[in-house]
BAKETI-302975 format. One record per residue (C-alpha): x, y, z. Coordinates in Angstrom, 1 decimal. Layout:
BEGIN
{atom {X,Y,Z}}
...
# end
This chain:
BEGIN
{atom {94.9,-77.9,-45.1}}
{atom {98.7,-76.4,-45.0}}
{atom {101.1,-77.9,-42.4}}
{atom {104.1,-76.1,-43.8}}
{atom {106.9,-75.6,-41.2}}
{atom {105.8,-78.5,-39.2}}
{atom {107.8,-81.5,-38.9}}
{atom {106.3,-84.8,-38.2}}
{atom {103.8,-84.7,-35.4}}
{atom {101.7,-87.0,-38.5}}
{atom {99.3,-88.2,-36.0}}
{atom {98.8,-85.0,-33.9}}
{atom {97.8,-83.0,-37.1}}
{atom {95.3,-85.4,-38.2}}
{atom {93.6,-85.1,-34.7}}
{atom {93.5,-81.0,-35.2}}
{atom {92.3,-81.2,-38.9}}
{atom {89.4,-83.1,-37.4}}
{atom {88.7,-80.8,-34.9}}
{atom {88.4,-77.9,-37.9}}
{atom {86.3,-79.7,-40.1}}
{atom {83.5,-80.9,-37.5}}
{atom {84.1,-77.7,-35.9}}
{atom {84.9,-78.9,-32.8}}
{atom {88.0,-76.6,-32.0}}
{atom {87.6,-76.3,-27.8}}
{atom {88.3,-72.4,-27.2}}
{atom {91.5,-73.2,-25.0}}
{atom {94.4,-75.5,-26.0}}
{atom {97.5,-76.4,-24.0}}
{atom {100.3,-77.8,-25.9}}
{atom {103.2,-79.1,-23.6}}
{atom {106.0,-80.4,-24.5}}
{atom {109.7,-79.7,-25.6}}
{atom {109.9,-76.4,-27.9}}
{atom {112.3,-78.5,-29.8}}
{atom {109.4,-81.1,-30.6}}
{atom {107.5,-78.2,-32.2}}
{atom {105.1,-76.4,-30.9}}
{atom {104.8,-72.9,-32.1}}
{atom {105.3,-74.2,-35.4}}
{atom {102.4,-76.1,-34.8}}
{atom {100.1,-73.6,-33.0}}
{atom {101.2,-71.1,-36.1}}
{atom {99.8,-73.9,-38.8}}
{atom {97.1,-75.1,-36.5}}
{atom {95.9,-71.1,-36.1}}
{atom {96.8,-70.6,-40.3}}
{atom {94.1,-73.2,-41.1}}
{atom {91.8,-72.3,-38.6}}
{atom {91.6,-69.0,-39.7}}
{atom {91.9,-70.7,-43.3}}
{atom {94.3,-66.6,-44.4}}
{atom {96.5,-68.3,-47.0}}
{atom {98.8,-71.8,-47.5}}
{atom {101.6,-68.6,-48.2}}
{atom {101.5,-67.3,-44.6}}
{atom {102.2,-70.4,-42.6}}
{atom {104.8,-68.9,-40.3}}
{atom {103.7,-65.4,-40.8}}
{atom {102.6,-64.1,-37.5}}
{atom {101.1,-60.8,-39.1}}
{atom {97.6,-61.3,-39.7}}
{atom {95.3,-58.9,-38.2}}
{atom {93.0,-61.8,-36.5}}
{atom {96.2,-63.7,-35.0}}
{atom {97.8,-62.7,-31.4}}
{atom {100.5,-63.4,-29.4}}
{atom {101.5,-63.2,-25.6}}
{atom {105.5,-63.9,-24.7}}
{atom {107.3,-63.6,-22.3}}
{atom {109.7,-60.6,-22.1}}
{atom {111.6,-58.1,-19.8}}
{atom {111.8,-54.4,-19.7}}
{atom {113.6,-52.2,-21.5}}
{atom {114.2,-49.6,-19.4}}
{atom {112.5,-48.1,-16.7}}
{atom {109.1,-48.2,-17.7}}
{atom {106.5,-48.9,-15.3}}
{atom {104.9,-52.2,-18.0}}
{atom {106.1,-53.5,-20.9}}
{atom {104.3,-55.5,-23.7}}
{atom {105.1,-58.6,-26.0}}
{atom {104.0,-55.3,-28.6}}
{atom {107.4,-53.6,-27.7}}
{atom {109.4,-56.5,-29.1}}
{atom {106.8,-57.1,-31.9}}
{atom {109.5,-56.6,-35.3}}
{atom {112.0,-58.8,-32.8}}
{atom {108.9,-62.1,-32.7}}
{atom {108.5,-61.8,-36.4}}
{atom {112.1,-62.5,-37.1}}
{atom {112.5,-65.1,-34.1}}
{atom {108.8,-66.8,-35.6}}
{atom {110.2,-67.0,-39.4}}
{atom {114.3,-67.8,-38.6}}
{atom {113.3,-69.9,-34.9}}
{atom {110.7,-71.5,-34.5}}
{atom {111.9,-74.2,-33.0}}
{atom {113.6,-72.0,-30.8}}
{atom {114.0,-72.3,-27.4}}
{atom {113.2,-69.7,-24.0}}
{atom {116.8,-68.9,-23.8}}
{atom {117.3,-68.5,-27.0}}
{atom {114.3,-66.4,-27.2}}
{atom {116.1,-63.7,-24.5}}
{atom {119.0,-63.8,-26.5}}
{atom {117.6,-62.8,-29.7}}
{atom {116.1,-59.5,-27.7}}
{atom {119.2,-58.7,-25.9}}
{atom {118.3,-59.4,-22.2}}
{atom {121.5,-61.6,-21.2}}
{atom {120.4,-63.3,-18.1}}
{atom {117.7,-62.5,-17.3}}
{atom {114.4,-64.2,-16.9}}
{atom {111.2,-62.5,-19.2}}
{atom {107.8,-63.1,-17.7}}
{atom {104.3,-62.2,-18.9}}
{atom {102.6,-59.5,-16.5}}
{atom {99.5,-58.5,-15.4}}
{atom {99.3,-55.4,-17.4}}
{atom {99.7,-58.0,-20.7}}
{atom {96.6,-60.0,-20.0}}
{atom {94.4,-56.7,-19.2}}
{atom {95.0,-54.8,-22.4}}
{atom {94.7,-58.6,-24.1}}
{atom {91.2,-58.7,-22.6}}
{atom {90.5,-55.7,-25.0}}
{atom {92.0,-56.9,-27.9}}
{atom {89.6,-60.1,-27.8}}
{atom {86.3,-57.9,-27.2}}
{atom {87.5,-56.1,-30.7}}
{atom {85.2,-57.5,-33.6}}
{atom {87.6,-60.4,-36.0}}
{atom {88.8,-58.6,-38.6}}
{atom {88.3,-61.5,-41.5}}
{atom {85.2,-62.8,-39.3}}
{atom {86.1,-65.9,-38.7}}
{atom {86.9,-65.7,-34.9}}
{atom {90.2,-64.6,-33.2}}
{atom {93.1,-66.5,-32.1}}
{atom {95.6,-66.1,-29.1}}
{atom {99.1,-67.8,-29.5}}
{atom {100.2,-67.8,-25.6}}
{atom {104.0,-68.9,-25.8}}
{atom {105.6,-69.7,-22.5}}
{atom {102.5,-69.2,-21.2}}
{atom {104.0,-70.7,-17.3}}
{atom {106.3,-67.6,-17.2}}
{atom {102.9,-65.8,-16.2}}
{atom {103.4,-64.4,-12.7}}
{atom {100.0,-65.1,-10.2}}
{atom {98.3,-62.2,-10.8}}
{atom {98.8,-62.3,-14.8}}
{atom {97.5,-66.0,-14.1}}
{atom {94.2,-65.4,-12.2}}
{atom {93.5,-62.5,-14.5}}
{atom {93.6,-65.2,-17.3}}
{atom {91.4,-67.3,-15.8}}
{atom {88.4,-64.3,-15.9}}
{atom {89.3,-64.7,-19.5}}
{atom {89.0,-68.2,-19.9}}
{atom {85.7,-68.3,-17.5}}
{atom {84.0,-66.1,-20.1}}
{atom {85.2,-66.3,-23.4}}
{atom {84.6,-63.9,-26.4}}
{atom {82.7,-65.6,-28.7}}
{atom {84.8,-67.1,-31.9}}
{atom {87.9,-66.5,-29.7}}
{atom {90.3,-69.2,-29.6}}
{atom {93.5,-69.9,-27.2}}
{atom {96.5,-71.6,-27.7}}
{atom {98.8,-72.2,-24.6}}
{atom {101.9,-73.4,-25.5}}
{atom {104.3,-74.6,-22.4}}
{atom {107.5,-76.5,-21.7}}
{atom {106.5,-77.3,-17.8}}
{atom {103.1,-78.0,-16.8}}
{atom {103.5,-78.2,-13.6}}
{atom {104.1,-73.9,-13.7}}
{atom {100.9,-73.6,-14.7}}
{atom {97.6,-72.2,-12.5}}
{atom {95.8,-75.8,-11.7}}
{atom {92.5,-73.8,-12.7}}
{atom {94.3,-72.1,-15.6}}
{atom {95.3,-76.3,-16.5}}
{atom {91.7,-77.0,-15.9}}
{atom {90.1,-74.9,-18.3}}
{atom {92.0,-75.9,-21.0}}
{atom {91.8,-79.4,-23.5}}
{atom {95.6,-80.7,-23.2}}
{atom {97.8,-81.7,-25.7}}
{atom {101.5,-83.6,-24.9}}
{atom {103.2,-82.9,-27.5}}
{atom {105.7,-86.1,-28.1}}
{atom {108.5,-86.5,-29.9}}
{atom {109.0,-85.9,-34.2}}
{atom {108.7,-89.0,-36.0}}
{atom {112.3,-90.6,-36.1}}
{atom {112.1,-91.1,-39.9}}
{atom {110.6,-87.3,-40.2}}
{atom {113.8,-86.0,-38.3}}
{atom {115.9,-87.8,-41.2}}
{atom {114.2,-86.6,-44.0}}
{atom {115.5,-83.3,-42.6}}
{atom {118.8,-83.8,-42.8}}
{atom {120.4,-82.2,-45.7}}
{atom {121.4,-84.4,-48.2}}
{atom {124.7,-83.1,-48.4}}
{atom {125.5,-84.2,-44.6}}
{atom {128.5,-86.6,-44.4}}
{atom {127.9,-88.3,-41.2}}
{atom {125.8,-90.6,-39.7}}
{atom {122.6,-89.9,-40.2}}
{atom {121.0,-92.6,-38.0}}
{atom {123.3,-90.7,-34.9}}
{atom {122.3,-87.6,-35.4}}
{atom {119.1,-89.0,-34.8}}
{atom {119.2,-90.9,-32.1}}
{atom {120.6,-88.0,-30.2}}
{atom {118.4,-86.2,-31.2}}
{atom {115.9,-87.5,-29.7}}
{atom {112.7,-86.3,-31.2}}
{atom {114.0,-82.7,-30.9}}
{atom {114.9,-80.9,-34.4}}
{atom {115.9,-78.0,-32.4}}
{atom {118.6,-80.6,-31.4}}
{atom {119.2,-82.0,-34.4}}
{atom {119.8,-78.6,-36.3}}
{atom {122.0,-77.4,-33.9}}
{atom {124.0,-81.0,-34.0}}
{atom {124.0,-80.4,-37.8}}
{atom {124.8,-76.7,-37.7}}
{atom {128.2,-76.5,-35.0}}
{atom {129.9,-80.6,-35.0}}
{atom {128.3,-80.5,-31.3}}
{atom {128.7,-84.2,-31.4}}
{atom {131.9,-84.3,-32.2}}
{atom {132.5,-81.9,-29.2}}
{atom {130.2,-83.4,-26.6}}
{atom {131.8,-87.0,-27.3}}
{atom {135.5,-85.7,-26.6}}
{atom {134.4,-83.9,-23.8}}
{atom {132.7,-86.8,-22.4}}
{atom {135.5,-89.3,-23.0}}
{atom {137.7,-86.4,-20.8}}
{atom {135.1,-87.2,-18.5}}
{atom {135.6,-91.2,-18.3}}
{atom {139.2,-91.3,-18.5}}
{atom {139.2,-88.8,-15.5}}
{atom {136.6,-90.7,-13.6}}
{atom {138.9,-94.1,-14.3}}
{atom {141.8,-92.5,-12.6}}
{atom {139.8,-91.4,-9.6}}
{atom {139.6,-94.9,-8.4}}
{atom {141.9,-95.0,-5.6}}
{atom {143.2,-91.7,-6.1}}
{atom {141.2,-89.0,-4.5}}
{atom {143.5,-86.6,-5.7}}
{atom {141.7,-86.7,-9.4}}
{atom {139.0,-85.0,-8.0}}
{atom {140.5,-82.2,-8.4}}
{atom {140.4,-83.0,-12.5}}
{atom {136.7,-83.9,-11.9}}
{atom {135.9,-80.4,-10.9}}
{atom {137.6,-79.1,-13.7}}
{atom {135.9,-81.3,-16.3}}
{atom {132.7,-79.9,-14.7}}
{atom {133.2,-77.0,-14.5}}
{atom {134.0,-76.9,-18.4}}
{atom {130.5,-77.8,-18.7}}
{atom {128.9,-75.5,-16.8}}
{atom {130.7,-73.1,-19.0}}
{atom {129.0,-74.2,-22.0}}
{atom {125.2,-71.9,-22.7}}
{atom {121.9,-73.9,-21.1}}
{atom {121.0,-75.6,-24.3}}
{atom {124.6,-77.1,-25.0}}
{atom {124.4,-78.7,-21.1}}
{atom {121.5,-80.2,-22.2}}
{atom {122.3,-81.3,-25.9}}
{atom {125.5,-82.7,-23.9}}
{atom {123.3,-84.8,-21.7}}
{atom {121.5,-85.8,-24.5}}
{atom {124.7,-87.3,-26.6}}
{atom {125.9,-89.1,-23.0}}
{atom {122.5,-90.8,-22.6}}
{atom {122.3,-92.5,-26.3}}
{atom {126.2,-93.3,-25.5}}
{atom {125.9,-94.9,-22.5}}
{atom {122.9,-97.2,-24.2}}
{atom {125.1,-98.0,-27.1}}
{atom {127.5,-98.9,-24.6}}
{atom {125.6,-101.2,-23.1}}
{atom {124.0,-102.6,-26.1}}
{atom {127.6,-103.2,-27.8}}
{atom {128.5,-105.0,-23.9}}
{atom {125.5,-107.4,-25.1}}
{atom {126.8,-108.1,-28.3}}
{atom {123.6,-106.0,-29.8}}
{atom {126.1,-104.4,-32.8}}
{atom {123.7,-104.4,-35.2}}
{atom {121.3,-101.4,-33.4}}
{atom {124.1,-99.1,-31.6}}
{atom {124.0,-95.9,-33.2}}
{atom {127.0,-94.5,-31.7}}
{atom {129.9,-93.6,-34.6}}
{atom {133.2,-92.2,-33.0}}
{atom {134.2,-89.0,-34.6}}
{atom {137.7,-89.2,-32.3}}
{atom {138.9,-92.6,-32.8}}
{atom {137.2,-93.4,-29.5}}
{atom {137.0,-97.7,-29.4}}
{atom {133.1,-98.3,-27.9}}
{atom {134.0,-101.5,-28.3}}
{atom {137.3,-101.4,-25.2}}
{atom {134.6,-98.9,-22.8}}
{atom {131.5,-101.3,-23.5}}
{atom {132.4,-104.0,-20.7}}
{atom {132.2,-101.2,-17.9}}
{atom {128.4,-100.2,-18.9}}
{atom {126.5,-103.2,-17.4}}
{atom {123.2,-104.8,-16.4}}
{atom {124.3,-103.4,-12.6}}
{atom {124.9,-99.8,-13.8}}
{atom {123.1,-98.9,-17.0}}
{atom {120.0,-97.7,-15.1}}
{atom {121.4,-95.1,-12.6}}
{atom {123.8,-94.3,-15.1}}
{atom {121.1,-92.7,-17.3}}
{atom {118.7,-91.7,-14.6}}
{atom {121.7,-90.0,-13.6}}
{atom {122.0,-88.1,-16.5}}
{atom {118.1,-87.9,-17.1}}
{atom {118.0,-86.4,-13.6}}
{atom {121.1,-83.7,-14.8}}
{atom {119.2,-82.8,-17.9}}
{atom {115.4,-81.7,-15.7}}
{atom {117.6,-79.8,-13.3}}
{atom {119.5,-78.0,-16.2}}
{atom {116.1,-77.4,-18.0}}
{atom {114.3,-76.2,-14.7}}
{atom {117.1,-73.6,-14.5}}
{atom {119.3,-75.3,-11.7}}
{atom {122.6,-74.0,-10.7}}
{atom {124.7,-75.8,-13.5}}
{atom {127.7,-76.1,-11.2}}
{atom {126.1,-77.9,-8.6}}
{atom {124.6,-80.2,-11.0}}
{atom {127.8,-81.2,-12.8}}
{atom {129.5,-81.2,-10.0}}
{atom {127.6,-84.0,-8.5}}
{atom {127.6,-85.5,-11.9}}
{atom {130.8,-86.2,-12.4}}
{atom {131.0,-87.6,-8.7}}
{atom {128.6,-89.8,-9.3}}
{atom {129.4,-91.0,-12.7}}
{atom {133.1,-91.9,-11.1}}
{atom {130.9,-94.1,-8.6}}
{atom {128.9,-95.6,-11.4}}
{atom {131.6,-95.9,-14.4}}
{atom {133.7,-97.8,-11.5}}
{atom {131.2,-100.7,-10.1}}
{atom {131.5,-103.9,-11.0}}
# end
């Protein structure tokens, strides 16, 4: 079988390969998990084989027998709109992004703002697609991306769908929050947590032309490679380490001067100016720092990651990351990054952020 576009998730693949061969496949699949830990790249390889149309068509989506719901937003004012209208748009976004994320997703069709969904009207003219005979007659598959940004009624019509399955029709719900989806949608449906790509898979993907540190890169990363390309692609480490250094020296002054709050605001609100993904890659970067911090304060050298790209000293910031701190520090941070990803108002959330990091970064 071809796995092409698919990095890492070893393990996970040979579970699906085994479901082929004895076929076994269940006809409904959720796969949760970060986009950035893959995904649609793997629902794209996992349909590809299943269908068995071609080791040359891994990530193409046009294949006669292979479907896809996403979410999207109208164009104008008419009364439905279908993941059909934006169908040339999904083939570039599938073959340039798979990795891509929700927002990034709305950006590509030109939406700003605003929040896509997956409507009733969707599902009902789905439920005639799957009645339609396979063209290659090996079965049908659905590709259900974002598949909690279906609205109730899309939901319960769904689950008629799921209740009585076309024969040879298979599903594929792909989701970043489970707890969005219908509990009887959830139900009906053999789930998959997708975890995070294989740290040495997410370094055989660097390009061997990359100058810096490798082992960083990673560790930031964090399991995502949607994270790790766009590290690779705009210096965002660089970036996110001097703007979290502002951050510390600010929040150093603040003790015993309230009038640095003021400056706290400011840093924060920097933040919240940055796009959804970069508040979150930012979060990311401050979470492996503050462990390196600590690690360093332990004399644990040998396994910090951490590599200034601003002359910043570790080594002079490393006694204020502690045994009684570390923890709320990165639940802290941990807690920033959920709110950020659940679409919270980024203002409030860094705004309470950098209060509480002064708190934390100034205990003893």
């Amino acid at each position: 079988m071809n796995w092409k576009g698919v990095v890492g998730q070893k393990r996970l693949i040979t579970q699906l390969e085994n479901l082929i061969q004895k076929g076994q496949v269940p006809h409904a699949q959720l796969i949760s998990g970060p986009v950035g830990h893959g995904m649609l790249s793997l629902a794209l390889a996992f349909s590809k084989n299943l269908l068995s149309f071609g080791a040359e068509n891994a990530q193409n989506p046009n294949h006669p027998d292979l479907h896809f719901i996403y979410p999207v937003v109208k164009k104008g004012t008419e009364k439905h709109v279908f993941s059909s209208d934006y169908a040339s748009e999904w083939a570039v976004f599938v073959e340039t992004s798979p990795y891509g994320s929700y927002a990034e997703w709305f950006e590509a069709i030109g939406v700003g703002n605003k929040q896509g969904h997956i409507g009733v009207a969707e599902i009902e003219k789905l439920h005639q697609k799957m009645q339609l005979k396979a063209f290659g007659g090996r079965g049908k598959v659905c590709i259900l991306w974002g598949a909690e940004k279906m609205n109730g009624a899309a939901a319960n019509a769904f689950l008629k769908l799921l209740e009585e399955p076309p024969k040879n029709t298979f599903f594929i719900l792909l989701v970043e929050d489970v707890e969005q989806v219908l509990p009887t949608v959830y139900s009906r449906c053999q789930p998959i947590a997708l975890g995070p790509i294989e740290h040495q898979a997410l370094l055989e993907n660097i390009p061997s032309d990359f100058v810096g540190n490798k082992e960083q890169m990673v560790a930031i990363a964090n399991g995502d490679f949607a994270r790790l390309h766009r590290l690779l692609s705009n210096e965002g480490a660089k970036s996110y380490e001097a703007l979290l250094v502002e951050g510390l020296r600010t929040a150093f002054k603040a003790r015993g001067n309230k009038g640095v709050v003021f400056s706290l605001m400011e840093w924060s609100q920097k933040i919240s100016a940055l796009g959804r993904e970069d508040q979150k890659d930012f979060l990311a970067f401050s979470i492996q720092f503050f462990r390196d911090a600590f690690l360093m304060n332990y004399a644990l050298e040998g396994i910090v990651h951490f590599k200034s790209e601003t002359d910043f000293d570790l080594t002079k910031f490393a006694p204020f990351v502690h045994s009684n701190n570390i923890t709320p520090l990165v639940r802290l941070f941990e807690d920033a990054y959920r709110f950020i990803q659940g679409n919270g108002n980024a203002k409030m959330v860094f705004s309470d952020l950098s209060l509480q990091l002064t708190r934390l970064i100034n205990s003893n």
